[in-house]
C-alpha positions in Angstrom: 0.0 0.0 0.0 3.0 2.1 0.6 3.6 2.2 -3.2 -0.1 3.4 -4.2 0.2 6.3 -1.7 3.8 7.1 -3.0 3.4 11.0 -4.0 6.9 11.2 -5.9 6.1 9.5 -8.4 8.3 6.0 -7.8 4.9 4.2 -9.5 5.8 5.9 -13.3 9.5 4.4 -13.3 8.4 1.6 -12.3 5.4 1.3 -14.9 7.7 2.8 -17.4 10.4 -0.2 -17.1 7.7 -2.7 -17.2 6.3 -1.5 -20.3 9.4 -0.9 -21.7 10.5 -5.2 -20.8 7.3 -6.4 -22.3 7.9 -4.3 -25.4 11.6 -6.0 -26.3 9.8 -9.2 -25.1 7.2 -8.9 -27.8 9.6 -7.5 -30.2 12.1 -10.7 -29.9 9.3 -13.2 -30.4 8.0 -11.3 -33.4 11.5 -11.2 -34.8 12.4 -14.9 -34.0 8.4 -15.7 -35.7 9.3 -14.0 -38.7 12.9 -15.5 -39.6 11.5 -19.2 -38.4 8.8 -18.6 -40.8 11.3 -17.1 -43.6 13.4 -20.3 -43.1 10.2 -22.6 -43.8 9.2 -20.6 -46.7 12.8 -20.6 -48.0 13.1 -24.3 -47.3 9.8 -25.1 -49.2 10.5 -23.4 -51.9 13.7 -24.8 -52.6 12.3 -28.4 -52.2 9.8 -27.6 -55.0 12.2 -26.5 -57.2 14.3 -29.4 -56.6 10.6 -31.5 -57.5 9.6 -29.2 -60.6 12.9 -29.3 -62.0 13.2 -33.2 -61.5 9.8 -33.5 -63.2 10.8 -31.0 -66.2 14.1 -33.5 -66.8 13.0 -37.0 -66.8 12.9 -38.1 -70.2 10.0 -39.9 -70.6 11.2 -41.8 -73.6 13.3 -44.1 -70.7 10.8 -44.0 -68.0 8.4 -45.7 -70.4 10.5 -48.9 -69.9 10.4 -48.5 -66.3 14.2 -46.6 -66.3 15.0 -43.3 -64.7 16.9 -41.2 -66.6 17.3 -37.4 -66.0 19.4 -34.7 -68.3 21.6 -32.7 -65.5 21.1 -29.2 -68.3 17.6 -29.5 -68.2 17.6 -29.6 -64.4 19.8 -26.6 -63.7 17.9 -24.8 -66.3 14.4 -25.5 -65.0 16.3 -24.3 -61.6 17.8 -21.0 -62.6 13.8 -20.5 -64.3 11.6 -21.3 -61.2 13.9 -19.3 -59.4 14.0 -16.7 -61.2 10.2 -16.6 -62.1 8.4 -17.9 -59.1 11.0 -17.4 -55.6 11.3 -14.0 -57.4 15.6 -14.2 -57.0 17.7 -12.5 -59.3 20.6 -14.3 -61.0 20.1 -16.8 -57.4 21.3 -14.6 -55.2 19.0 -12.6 -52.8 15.3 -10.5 -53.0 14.9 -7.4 -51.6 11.8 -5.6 -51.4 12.1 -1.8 -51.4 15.8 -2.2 -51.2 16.1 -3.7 -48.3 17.1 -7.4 -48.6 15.0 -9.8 -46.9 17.7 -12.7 -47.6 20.0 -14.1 -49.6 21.1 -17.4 -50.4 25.2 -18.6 -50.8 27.2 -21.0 -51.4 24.2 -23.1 -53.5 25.4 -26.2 -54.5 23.1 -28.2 -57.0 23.9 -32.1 -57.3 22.1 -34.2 -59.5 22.4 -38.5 -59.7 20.9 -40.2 -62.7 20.6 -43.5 -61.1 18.1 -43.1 -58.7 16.8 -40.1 -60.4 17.6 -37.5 -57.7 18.5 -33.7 -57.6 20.0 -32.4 -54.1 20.2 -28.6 -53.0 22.8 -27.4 -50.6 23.1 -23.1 -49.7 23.1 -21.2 -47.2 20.5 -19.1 -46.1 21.7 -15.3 -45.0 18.8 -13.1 -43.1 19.8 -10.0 -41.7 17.9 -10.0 -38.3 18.0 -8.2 -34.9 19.6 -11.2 -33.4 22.6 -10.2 -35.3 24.1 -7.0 -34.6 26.3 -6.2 -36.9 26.2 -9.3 -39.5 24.0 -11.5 -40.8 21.9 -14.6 -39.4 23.4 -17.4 -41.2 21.1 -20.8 -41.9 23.2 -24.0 -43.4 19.6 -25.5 -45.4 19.3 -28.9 -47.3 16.8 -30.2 -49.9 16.8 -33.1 -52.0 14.0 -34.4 -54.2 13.7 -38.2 -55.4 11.9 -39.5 -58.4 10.9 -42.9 -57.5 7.8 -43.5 -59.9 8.8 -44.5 -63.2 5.6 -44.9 -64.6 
């Protein structure tokens, strides 16, 4: 009760700190939220390129007689295209919106087998976040898509 009747005014600091620790609470889970969820998006969309550009190089002509047979050209090309045309990245590097950059993606490594069909993605994902002071958050991420129907 001492603290209610305080007249100096002890009550507003206090108040004031509070609401200043539950803002930077708040603020940290919406920025861990927002790169978890960037990660997932990035993640996904590199696993469906790694499926659409599988698709786009089996030849068809072998998987009619139950082999699987992929063109490595066709798959980097149908790589560079969906990423280019549907993750939005230029030249598979980073996007930026406004000029800010929202991430980028290094050191991708694209591996392809022919027998089992199979295409493997291996980059690293670079957010800038407030987690990271003066550099960048930096996510090692692997994909790989397998063909296994050959009808």
């Amino acid at each position: 009760m001492k603290l209610v009747k305080d007249q100096h005014g002890e009550i507003a600091v206090y108040l004031l700190v509070a609401i200043m620790v539950l803002t930077m609470i708040f603020a940290l889970i919406t920025e861990y939220l927002r790169v978890h969820t960037l990660i997932d998006q990035v993640e996904a969309q590199l696993t469906q390129a790694a499926n659409v550009s599988l698709e786009d190089a089996m030849r068809d002509s072998y998987r009619a007689d139950g082999i699987g047979q992929i063109s490595t050209e066709i798959i980097l090309a149908s790589m560079d295209n969906y990423m280019k045309n549907v993750m939005v990245i230029s030249n598979m590097a980073h996007l930026s919106v406004k000029g800010n950059t929202i991430y980028r993606i290094s050191n991708l490594d694209i591996d392809t087998t022919e027998a089992p069909p199979a295409v493997v993605i291996a980059c690293t994902l670079e957010i800038p976040s407030m987690f990271t002071f003066f550099s960048e958050l930096s996510v090692p991420i692997k994909v790989s898509s397998r063909n296994r129907r050959l009808d």
